[in-house]
C-alpha positions as CSV (number, residue, x, y, z in Angstrom):
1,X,-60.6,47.7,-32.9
2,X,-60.6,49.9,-35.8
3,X,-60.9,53.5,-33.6
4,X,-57.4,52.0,-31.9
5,X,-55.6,51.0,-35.5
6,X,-56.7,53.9,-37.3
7,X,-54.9,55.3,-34.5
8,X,-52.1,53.5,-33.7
9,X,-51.3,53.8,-37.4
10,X,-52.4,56.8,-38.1
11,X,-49.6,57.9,-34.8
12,X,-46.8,55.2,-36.6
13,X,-46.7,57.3,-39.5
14,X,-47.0,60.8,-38.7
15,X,-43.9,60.4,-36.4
16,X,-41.6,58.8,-39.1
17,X,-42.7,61.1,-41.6
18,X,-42.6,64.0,-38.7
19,X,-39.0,63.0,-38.4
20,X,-38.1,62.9,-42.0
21,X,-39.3,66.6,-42.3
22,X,-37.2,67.6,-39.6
23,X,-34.1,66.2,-41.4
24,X,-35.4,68.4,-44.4
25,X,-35.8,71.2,-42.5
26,X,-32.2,70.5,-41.1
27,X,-30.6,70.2,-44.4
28,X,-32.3,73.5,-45.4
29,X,-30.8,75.4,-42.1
30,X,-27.3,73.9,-42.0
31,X,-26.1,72.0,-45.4
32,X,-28.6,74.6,-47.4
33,X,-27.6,77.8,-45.4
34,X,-31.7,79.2,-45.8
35,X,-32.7,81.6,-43.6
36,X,-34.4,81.3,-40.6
37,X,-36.9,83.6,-42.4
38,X,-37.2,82.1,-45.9
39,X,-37.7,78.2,-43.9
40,X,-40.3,79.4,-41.8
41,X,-42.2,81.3,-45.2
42,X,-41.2,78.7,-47.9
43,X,-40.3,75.7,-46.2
44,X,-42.1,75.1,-42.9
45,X,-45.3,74.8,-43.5
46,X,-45.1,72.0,-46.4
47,X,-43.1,70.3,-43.0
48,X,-45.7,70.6,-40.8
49,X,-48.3,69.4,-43.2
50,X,-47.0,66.7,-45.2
51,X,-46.8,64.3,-41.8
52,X,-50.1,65.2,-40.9
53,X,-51.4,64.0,-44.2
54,X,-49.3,60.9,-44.6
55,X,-50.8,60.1,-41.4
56,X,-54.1,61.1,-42.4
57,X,-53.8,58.8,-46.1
58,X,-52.3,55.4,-44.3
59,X,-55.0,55.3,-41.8
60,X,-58.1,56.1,-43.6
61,X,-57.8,53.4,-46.3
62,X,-57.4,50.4,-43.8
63,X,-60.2,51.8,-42.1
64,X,-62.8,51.3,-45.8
65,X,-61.4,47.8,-46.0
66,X,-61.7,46.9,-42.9
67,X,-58.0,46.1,-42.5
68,X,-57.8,46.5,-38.8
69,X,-57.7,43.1,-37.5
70,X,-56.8,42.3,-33.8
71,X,-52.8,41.4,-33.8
72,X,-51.5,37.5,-32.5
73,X,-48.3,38.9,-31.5
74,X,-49.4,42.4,-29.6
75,X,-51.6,44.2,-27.7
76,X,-53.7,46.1,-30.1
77,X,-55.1,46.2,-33.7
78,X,-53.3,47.2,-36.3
79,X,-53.0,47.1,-40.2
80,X,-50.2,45.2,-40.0
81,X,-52.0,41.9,-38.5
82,X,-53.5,39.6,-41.7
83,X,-57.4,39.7,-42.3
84,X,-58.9,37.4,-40.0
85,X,-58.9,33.6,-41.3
86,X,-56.2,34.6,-43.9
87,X,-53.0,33.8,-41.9
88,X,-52.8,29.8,-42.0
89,X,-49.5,28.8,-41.6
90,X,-50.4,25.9,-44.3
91,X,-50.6,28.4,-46.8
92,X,-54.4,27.4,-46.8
93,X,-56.9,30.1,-47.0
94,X,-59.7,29.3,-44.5
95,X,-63.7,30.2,-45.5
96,X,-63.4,32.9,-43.3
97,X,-61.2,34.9,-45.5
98,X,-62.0,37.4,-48.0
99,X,-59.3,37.3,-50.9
100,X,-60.3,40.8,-51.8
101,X,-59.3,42.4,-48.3
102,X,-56.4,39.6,-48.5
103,X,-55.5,41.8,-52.2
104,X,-56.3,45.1,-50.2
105,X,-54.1,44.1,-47.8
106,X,-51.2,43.0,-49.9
107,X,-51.3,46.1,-52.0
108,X,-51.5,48.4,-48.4
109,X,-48.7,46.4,-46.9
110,X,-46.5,47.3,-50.1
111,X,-47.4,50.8,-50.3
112,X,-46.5,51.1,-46.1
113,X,-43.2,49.3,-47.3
114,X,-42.4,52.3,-50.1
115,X,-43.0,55.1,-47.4
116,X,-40.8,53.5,-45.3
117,X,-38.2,53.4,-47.8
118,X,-39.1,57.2,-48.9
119,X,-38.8,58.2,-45.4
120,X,-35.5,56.6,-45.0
121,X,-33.8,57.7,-48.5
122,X,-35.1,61.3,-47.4
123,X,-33.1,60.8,-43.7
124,X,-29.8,59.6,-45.2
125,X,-29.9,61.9,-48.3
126,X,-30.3,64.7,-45.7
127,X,-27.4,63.4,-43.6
128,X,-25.3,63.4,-46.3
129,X,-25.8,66.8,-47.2
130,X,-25.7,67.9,-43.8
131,X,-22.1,66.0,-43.4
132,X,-20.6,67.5,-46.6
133,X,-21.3,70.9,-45.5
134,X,-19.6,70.5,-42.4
135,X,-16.4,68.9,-44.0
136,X,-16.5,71.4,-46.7
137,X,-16.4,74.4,-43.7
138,X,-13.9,72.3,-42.2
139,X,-11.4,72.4,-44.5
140,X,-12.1,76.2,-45.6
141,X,-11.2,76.7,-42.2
142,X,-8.5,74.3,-42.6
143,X,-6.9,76.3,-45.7
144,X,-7.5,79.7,-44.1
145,X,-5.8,78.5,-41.0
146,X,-2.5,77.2,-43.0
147,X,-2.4,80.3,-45.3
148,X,-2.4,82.2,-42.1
149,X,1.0,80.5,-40.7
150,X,2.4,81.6,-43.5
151,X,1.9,85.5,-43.0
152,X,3.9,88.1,-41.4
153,X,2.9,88.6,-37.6
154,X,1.5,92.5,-38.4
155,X,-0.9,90.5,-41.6
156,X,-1.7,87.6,-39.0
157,X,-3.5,89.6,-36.5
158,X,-5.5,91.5,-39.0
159,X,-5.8,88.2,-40.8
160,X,-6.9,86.2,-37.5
161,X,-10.1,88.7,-36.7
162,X,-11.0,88.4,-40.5
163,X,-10.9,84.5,-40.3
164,X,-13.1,84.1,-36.9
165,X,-15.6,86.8,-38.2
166,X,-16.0,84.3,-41.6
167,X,-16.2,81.4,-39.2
168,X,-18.4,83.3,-37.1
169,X,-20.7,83.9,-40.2
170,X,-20.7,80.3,-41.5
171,X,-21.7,79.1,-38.6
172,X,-24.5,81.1,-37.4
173,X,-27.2,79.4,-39.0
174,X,-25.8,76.1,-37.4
175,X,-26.3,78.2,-34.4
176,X,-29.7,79.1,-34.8
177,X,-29.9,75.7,-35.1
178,X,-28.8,74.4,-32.3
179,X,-30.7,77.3,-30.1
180,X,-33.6,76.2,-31.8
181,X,-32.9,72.5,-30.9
182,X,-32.4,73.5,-27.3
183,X,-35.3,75.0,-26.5
């Protein structure tokens, strides 16, 4: 029971925080305008560590308390399931359970709760950011687009190849993106 919860959860929270990281590493690309060079350097391999180690921490400390219990409501053991004997639905503790891995257990079931909320702040924070760049490109484009109606035809042709060569260069790292993505 505990080889399958330490990995169960040690595979639960490597993937959220996996995902998280990609939205940083998005927000770096696209709403930060990095480098493909400078993320890979300075930026990628904090990504590819931090989940690894986040999985690492919240699997290894169930595992000294003995947190990994058998679950009443799936397949497999988890930390998630109550210490055995602990889970009365009278609110009575039965002498089978400890109250310190009932305490352990509490205080683990909190700090899951705050990565959660750190891996979701860090997801919508990087949408965000993402978003604003794109409606802040937008609307350059938007403003180039209306000064250019107002130009002389000889101006507008000039001005036309100028305009898709800036749009071309804003958008290349969102194109690296997306090639990236892709493949």
């Amino acid at each position: 029971c505990a080889v399958q919860g330490f990995f169960f959860t040690f595979g639960i929270y490597a993937m959220y925080s996996y995902n998280a990281m990609l939205c940083i590493y998005y927000t770096c690309a696209i709403a930060l305008k990095m480098k493909e060079r400078d993320i890979r350097r300075l930026v990628e391999p904090t990504l590819h560590l931090f989940p690894l180690a986040v999985g690492i921490a919240a699997s290894v400390a169930p595992l000294f308390y003995n947190l990994y219990n058998p679950s009443d409501k799936e397949s497999w053991c988890s930390s998630e399931s109550m210490p055995l004997g602990c889970g009365g639905d009278d609110g009575i503790l039965s002498e089978f359970c400890v109250p310190g891995e009932l305490r352990v257990f509490q205080i683990t079931q909190l700090l899951y709760s705050a990565m959660f909320g750190l891996f979701f702040f860090v997801v919508i924070t990087a949408l965000i950011m993402i978003c604003a760049r794109v409606v802040k490109v937008s609307r350059q484009y938007l403003v180039l687009v209306k000064d250019q109606e107002n130009m002389p035809i000889s101006v507008k042709d000039n001005m036309q190849q100028s305009i898709m060569e800036r749009i071309r260069k804003n958008h290349k790292v969102t194109k690296t993106v997306l090639v990236q993505a892709l493949v």
